[in-house]
C-alpha positions as CSV (number, residue, x, y, z in Angstrom):
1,X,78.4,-74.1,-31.6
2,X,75.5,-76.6,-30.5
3,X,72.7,-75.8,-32.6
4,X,69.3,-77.1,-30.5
5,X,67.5,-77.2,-33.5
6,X,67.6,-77.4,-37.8
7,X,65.4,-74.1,-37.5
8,X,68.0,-72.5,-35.7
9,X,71.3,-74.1,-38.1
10,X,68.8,-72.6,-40.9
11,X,68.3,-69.0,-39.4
12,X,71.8,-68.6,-38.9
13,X,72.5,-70.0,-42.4
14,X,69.6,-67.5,-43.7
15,X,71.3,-64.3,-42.6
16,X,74.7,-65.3,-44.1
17,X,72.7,-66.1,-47.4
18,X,70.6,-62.3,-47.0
19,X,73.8,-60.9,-46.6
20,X,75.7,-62.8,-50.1
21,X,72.8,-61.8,-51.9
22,X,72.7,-57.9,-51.1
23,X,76.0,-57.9,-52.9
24,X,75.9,-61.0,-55.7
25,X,73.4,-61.9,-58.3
26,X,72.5,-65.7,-58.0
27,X,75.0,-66.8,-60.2
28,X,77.8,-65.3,-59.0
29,X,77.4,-67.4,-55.7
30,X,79.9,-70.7,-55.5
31,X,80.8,-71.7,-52.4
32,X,84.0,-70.3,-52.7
33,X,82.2,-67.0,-52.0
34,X,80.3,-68.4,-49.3
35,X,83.4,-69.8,-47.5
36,X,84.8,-65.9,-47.4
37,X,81.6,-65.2,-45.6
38,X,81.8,-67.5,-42.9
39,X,84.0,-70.0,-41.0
40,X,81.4,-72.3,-40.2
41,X,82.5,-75.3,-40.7
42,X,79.6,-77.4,-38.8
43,X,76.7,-79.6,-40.2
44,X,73.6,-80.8,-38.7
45,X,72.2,-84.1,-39.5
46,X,68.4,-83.3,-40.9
47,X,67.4,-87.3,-41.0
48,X,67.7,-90.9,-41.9
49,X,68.2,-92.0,-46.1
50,X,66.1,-95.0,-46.7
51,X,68.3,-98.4,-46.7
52,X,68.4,-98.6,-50.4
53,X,69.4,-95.5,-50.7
54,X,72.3,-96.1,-48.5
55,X,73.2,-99.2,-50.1
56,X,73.2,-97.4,-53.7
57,X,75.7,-95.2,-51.8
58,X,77.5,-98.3,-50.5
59,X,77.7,-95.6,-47.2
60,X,77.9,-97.0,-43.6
61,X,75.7,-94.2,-42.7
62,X,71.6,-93.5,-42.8
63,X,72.3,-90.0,-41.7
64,X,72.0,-87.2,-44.0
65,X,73.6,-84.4,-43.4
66,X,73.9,-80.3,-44.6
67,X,76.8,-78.6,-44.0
68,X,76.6,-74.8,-43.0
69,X,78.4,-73.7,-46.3
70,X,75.9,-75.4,-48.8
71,X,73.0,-74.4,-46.9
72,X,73.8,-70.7,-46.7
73,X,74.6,-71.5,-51.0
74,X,71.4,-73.2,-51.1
75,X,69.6,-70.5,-49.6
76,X,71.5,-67.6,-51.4
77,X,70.6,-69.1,-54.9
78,X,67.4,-70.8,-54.4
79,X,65.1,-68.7,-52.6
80,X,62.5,-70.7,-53.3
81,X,63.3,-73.9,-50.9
82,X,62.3,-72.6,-47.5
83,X,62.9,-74.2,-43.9
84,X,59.8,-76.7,-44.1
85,X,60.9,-78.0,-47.9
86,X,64.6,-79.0,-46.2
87,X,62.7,-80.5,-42.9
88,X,60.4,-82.5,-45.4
89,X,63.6,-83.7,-47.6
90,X,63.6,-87.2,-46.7
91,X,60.2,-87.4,-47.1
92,X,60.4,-85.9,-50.8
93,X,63.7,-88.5,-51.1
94,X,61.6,-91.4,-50.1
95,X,58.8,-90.3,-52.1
96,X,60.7,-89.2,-55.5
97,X,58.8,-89.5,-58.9
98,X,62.6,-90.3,-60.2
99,X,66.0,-90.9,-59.4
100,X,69.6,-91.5,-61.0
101,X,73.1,-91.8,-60.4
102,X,75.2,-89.2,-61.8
103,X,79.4,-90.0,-61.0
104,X,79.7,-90.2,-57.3
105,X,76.4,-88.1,-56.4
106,X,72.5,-89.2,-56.5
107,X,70.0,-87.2,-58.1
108,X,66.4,-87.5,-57.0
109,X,63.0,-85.8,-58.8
110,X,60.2,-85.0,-56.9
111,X,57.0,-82.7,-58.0
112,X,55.9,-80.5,-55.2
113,X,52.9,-78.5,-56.1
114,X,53.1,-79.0,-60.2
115,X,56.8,-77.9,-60.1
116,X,60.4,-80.1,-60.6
117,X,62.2,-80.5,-58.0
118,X,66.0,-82.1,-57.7
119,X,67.7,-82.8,-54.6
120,X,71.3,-83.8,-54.7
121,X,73.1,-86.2,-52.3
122,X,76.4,-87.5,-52.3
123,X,78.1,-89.8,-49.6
124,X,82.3,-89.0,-48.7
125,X,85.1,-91.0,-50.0
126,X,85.4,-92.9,-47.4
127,X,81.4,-93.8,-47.3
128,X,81.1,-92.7,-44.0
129,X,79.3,-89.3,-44.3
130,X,76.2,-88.3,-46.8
131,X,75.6,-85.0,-47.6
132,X,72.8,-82.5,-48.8
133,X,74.3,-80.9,-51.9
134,X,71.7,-79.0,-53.4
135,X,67.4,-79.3,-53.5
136,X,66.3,-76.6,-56.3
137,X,63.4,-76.0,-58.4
138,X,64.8,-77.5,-61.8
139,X,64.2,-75.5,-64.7
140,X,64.0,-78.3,-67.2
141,X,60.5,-79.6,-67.9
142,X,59.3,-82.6,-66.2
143,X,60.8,-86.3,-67.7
């Protein structure tokens, strides 16, 4: 399916996640579980990664992507990220207070509104796709 929009990838995404979390408390949610609830394989491309960013990837690719199954996970266990917060993630990624490398996946922190923040990218083995992995409120005190 052509999705016209990242609001409309997102309410589709949302009533996969309402359904999950009618039946499973937030940690019981792995993608695993959200792969028996849907077969939606797609991803939509919500912007452009900074060049350095890229380059710290060593990815042949701007484009960041988030695929149907870690939204819907995102949304099931962090309630608290809402459809503006992922629109605004490159600005947040651009704009991060701190950011590290953790194996093959980048971890950037960003305060939004006197709360932590981390957002989780990774790029493919083959550098040719980067990915939206997670964006939660951390509950770690600030660094």
């Amino acid at each position: 399916m052509e999705y016209k929009s990242f609001e409309e990838f997102y309410k589709k995404a949302e009533e996969v996640a309402k359904r999950i979390r009618e039946k499973y408390s937030e940690n019981a949610i792995t993608t695993k579980l959200v792969e028996d609830y849907t077969n939606n394989k797609e991803s939509f491309s919500i912007g452009d990664l900074p060049p350095t960013i890229q380059q710290a990837l060593m990815s042949s690719t701007r484009k960041l992507q988030i695929s149907f199954i870690n939204l819907v996970k995102n949304i099931a266990k962090h309630s608290e990220i809402d459809v503006k917060m992922f629109k605004d993630v490159i600005k947040y990624i651009n704009s991060a207070d701190n950011q590290y490398n953790n194996k093959d996946k980048m971890i950037f922190e960003k305060i939004i509104r006197a709360d932590l923040y981390q957002i989780i990218i990774k790029t493919t083995k083959n550098k040719k796709e980067n990915y939206l992995l997670s964006f939660y409120k951390a509950n770690h005190k600030k660094r």
